[in-house]
C-alpha positions in Angstrom: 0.0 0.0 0.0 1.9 3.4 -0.7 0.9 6.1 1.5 1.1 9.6 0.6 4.6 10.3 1.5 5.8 7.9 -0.9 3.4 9.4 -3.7 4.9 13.1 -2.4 1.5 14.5 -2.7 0.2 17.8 -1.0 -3.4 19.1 -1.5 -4.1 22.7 -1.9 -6.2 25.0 -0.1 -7.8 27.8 -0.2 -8.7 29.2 3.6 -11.4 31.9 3.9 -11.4 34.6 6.2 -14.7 36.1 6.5 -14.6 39.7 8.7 -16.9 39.5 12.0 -17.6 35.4 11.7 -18.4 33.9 14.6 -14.9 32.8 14.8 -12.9 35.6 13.3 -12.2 38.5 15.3 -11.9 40.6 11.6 -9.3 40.7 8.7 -6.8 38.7 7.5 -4.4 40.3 9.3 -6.1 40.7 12.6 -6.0 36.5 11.7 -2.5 36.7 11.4 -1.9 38.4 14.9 -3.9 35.6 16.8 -1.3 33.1 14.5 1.6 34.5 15.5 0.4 33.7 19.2 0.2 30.6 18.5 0.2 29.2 15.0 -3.7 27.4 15.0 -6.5 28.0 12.4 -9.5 27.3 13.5 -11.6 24.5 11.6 -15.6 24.6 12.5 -16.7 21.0 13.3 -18.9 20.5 9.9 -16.1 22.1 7.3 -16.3 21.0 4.2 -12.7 18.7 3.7 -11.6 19.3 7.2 -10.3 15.0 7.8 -8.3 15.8 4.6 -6.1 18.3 5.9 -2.5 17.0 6.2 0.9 18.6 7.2 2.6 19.9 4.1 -0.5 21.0 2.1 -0.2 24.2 0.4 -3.0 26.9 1.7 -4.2 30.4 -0.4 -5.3 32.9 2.5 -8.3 34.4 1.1 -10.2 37.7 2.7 -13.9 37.7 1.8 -16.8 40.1 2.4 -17.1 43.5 1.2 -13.8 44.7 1.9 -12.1 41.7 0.8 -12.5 39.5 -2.2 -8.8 39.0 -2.4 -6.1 36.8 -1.9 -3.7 37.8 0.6 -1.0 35.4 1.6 0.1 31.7 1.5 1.7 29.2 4.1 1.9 25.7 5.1 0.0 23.0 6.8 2.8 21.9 10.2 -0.1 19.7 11.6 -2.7 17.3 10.9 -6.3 18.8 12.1 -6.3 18.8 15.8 -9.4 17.3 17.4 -10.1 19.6 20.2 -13.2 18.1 21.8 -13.9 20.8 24.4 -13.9 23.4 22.2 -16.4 24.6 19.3 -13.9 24.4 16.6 -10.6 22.1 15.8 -7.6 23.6 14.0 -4.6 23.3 12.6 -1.4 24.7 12.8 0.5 26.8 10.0 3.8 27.6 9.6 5.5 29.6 6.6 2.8 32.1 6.6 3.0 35.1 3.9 1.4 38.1 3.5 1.5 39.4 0.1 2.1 43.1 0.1 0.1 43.6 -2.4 -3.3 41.5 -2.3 -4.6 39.9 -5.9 -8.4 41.4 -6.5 -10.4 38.2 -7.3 -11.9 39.5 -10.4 -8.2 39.6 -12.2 -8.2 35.9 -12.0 -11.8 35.0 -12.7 -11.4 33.8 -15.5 -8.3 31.6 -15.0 -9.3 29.7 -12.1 -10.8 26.4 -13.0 -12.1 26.0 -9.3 -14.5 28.8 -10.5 -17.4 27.2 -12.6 -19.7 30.4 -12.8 -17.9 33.5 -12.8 -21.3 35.5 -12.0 -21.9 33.6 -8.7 -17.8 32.9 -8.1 -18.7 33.3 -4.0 -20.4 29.9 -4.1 -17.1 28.5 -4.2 -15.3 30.2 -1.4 -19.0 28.8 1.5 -17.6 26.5 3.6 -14.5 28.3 5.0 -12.0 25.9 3.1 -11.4 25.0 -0.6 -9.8 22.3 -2.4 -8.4 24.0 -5.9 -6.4 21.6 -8.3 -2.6 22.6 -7.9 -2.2 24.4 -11.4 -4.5 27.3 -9.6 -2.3 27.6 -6.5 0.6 28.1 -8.8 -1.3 30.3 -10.8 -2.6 32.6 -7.9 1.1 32.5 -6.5 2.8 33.2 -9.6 0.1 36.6 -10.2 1.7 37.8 -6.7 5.0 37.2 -7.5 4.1 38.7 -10.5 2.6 41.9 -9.1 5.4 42.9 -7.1 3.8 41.4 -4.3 6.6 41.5 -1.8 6.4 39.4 1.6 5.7 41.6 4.0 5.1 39.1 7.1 6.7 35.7 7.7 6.5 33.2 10.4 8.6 30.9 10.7 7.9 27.2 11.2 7.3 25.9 14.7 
């Protein structure tokens, strides 16, 4: 039986932030003040994909609502998700966390994403607080910040 090691596969992920949640305290990087404390995301108990997180996978930080609609950083699964069964949500902890310095609108990548089957509607796909895209779209959205002079402004380290 070969096990994923061995088949040197990561999945990639698109994590949602959505300002004033019941979880989220607001932005992205309000987000990325309670990781620097200590490194968890939290995973709500009936997220879509959330047994299929593992360490390694590649995550997208996108910021939705009203002020958002863009993607705003990248890291790295360290952990597995974390069953927390006194708590409302599980989480998992990221390392390598980026923030672009310049976030990438949505609407400039629209019509690239194949993750996105109706352009009109394209919030559909982001429900659920995680994605799974196909691994040509993470390269895509990380080469378009690269791209973009899209320095990295933040960076933690891994654990």
């Amino acid at each position: 039986m070969f096990s994923r090691e061995m088949l040197s596969m990561e999945n990639c992920w698109i994590f949602v932030s959505y300002p004033y949640s019941e979880f989220n305290a607001g932005t992205i990087s309000e987000m990325e003040q309670e990781l620097r404390k200590n490194s968890k995301w939290p995973i709500g108990k009936r997220t879509p994909h959330r047994k299929q997180l593992c360490a390694g996978d590649k995550v997208i930080f996108y910021q939705a609502g009203e002020e958002g609609k863009k993607f705003v950083g990248c890291g790295e699964l360290f952990s597995n998700l974390q069953f927390d069964e006194n708590q409302k949500f599980d989480f998992v902890s990221i390392a390598n966390i980026e923030l672009f310095g310049k976030p990438i609108p949505i609407n400039k990548l629209l019509e690239t994403l194949s993750f996105i089957h109706n352009e009109r509607c394209y919030g559909h796909h982001f429900q659920g607080g995680i994605v799974k895209i196909p691994e040509e779209d993470y390269r895509l959205i990380m080469r378009r910040a690269h791209q973009s002079k899209a320095k990295i402004s933040i960076k933690i380290k891994n654990l």
